[in-house]
C-alpha positions as CSV (number, residue, x, y, z in Angstrom):
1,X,-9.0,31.9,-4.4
2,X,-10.6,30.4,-7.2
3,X,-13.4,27.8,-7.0
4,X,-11.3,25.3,-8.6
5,X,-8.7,26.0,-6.4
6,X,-11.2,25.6,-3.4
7,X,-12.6,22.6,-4.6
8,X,-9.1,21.1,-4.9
9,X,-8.3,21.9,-1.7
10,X,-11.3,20.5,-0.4
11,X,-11.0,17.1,-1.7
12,X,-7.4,17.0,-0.6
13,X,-8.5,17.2,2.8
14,X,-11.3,15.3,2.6
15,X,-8.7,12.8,1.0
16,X,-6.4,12.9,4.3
17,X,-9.3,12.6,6.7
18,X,-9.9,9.3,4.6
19,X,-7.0,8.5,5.1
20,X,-6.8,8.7,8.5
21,X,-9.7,7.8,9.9
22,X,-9.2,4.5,8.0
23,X,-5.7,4.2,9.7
24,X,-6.1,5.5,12.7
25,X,-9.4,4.3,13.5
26,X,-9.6,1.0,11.4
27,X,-12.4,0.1,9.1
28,X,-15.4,-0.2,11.5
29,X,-15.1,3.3,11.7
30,X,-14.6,4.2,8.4
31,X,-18.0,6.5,7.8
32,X,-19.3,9.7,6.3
33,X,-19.6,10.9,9.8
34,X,-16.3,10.2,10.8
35,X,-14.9,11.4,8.0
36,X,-16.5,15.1,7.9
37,X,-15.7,15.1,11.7
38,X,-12.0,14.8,10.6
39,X,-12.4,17.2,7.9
40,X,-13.7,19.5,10.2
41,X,-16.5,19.7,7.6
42,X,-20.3,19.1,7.4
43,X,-21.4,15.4,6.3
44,X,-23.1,17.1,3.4
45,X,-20.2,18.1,1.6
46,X,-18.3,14.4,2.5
47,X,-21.4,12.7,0.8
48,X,-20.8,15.6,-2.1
49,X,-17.8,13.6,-3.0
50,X,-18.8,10.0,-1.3
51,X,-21.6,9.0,-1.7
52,X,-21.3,6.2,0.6
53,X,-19.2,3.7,2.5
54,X,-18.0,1.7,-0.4
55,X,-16.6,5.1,-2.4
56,X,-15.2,5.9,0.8
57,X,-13.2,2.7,0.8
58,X,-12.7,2.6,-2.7
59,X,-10.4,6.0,-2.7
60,X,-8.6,5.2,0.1
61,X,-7.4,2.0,-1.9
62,X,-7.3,4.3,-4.8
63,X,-5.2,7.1,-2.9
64,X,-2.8,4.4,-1.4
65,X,-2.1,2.8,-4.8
66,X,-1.3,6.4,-6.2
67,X,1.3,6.7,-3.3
68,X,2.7,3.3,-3.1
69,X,3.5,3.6,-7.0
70,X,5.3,7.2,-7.2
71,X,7.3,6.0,-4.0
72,X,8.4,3.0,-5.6
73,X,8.8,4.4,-9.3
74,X,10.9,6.6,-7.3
75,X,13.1,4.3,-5.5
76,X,13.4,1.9,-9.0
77,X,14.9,4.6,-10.8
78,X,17.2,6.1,-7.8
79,X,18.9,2.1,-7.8
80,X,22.2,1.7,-9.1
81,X,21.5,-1.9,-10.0
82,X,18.3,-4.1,-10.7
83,X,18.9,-6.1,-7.6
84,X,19.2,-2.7,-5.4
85,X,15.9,-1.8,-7.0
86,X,14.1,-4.8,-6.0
87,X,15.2,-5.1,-2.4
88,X,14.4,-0.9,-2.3
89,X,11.1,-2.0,-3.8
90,X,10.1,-4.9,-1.6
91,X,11.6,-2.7,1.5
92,X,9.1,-0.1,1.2
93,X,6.1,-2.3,1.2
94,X,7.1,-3.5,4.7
95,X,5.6,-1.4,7.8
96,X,8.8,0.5,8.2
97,X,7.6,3.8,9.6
98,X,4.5,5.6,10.6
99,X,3.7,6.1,6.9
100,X,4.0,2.6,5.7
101,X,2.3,1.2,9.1
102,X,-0.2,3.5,8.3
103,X,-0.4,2.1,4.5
104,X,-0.5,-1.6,5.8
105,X,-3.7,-0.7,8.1
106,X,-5.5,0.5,5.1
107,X,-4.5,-1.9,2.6
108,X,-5.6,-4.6,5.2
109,X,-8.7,-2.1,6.2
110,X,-9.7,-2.5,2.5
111,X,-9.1,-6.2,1.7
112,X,-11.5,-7.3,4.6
113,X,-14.3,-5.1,3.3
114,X,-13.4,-6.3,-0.1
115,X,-13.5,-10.0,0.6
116,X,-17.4,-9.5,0.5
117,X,-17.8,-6.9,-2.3
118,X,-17.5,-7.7,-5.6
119,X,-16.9,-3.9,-6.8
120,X,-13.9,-3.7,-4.1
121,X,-12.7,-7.2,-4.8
122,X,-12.0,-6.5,-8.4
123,X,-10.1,-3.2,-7.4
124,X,-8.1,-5.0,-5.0
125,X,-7.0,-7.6,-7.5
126,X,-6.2,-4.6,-10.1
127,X,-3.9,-3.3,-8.0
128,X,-2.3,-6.4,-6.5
129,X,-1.7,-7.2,-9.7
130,X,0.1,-4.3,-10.8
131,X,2.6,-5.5,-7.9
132,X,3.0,-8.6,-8.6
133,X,4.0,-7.7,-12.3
134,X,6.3,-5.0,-11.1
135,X,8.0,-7.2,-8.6
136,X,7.9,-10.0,-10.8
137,X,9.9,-7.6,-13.3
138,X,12.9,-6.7,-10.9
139,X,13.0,-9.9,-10.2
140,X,13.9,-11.3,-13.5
141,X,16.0,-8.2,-13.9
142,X,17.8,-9.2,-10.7
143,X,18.6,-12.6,-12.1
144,X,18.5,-12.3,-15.7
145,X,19.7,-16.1,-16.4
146,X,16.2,-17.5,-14.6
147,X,13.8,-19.5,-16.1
148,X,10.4,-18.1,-15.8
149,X,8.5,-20.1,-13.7
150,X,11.6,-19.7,-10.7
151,X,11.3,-16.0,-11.4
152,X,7.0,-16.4,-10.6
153,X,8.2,-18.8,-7.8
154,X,10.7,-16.3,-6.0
155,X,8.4,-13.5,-6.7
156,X,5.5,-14.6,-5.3
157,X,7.5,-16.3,-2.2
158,X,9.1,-12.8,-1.6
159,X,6.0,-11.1,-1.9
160,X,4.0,-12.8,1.0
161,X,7.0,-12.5,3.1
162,X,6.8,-8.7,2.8
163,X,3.1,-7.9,2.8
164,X,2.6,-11.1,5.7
165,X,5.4,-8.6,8.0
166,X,3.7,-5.9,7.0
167,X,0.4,-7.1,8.1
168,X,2.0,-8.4,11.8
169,X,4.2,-5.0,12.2
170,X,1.4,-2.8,11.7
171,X,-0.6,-4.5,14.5
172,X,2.3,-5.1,16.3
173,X,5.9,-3.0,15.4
174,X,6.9,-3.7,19.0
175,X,7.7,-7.3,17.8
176,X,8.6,-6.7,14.5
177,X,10.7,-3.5,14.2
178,X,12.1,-2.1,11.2
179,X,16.1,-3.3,12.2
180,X,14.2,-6.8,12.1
181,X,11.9,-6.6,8.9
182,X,15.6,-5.1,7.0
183,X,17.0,-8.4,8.3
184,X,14.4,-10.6,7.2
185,X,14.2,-8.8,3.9
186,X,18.2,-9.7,3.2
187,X,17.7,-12.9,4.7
188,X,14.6,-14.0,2.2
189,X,16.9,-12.4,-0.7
190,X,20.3,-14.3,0.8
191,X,17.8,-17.5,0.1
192,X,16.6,-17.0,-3.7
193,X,20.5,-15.5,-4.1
194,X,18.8,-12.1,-5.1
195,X,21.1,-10.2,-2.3
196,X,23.7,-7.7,-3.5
């Protein structure tokens, strides 16, 4: 095997072990230690690659922006209509199954560390942004005859819906399952008559 090859395949798993010690652990145990320790590595060869806690953070924002946006560019082009795009859209950002639980402990992981963090602030509001646009598109999409500022309104309404279930199924899905965050979902979009 090459060295590229091996250096690829070391920052892969260094990339899950991110990952899931940030997830599976939550953010007070987010460091180089525990990282390598899920890597099944030395802490050398994490601090290699990060060279501290805030890189450490700042690709597991990075790595579940990467993965949010295939899924969704995914799902967007899959949809037979605009409106089926942004309900498949919004749906995905809810904390559905292990892997999007898993995504709302890290993007909440990251925006407590960020709040602080001027570096990680500005990454956060980056990428939140790039949502908001994208949702904000599907919406007018979805209801083409909408003045602009109801489009911002019902976008940023539907938004905080999603991500604020997100947030409460990830701590507990128990209470919120993913039957209940579909019906909530159709029941927000019934509202801003964005359903199908």
């Amino acid at each position: 095997m090459s060295r590229t090859a091996d250096r690829s395949a070391q920052g892969e798993a260094l990339s899950r072990a991110v990952w899931t010690v940030l997830a599976e652990q939550g953010l007070e145990r987010l460091t180089v230690r525990a990282v390598a320790a899920a890597a099944g590595c030395t802490t050398g060869l994490v601090m290699h690659r990060f060279p501290n806690r805030q890189a450490l953070l700042l690709h597991a924002r990075q790595l579940l922006h990467e993965t949010t946006r295939a899924r969704v560019e995914a799902l967007e082009a899959a949809a037979a209509t605009p409106r089926a795009a942004l309900r498949a859209v919004l749906h995905q950002g809810m904390a559905i199954n292990e892997q999007t639980r898993q995504e709302a402990v890290v993007w909440m992981g990251f925006l407590a560390a960020a709040v602080s963090d001027e570096d990680l602030i500005a990454e956060h509001r980056r990428n939140n942004r790039a949502w908001r646009t994208r949702v904000e598109r599907l919406t007018a999409a979805a209801a083409p005859d909408w003045p602009a500022d109801r489009v911002s309104a019902a976008t940023l309404a539907l938004i905080a819906m999603t991500e604020g279930v997100a947030a409460y199924a990830a701590a507990d899905p128990a209470a919120f399952p993913a039957v209940a965050q579909k019906q909530m979902l159709d029941a927000a979009l019934a509202v801003y008559d964005l359903a199908e």
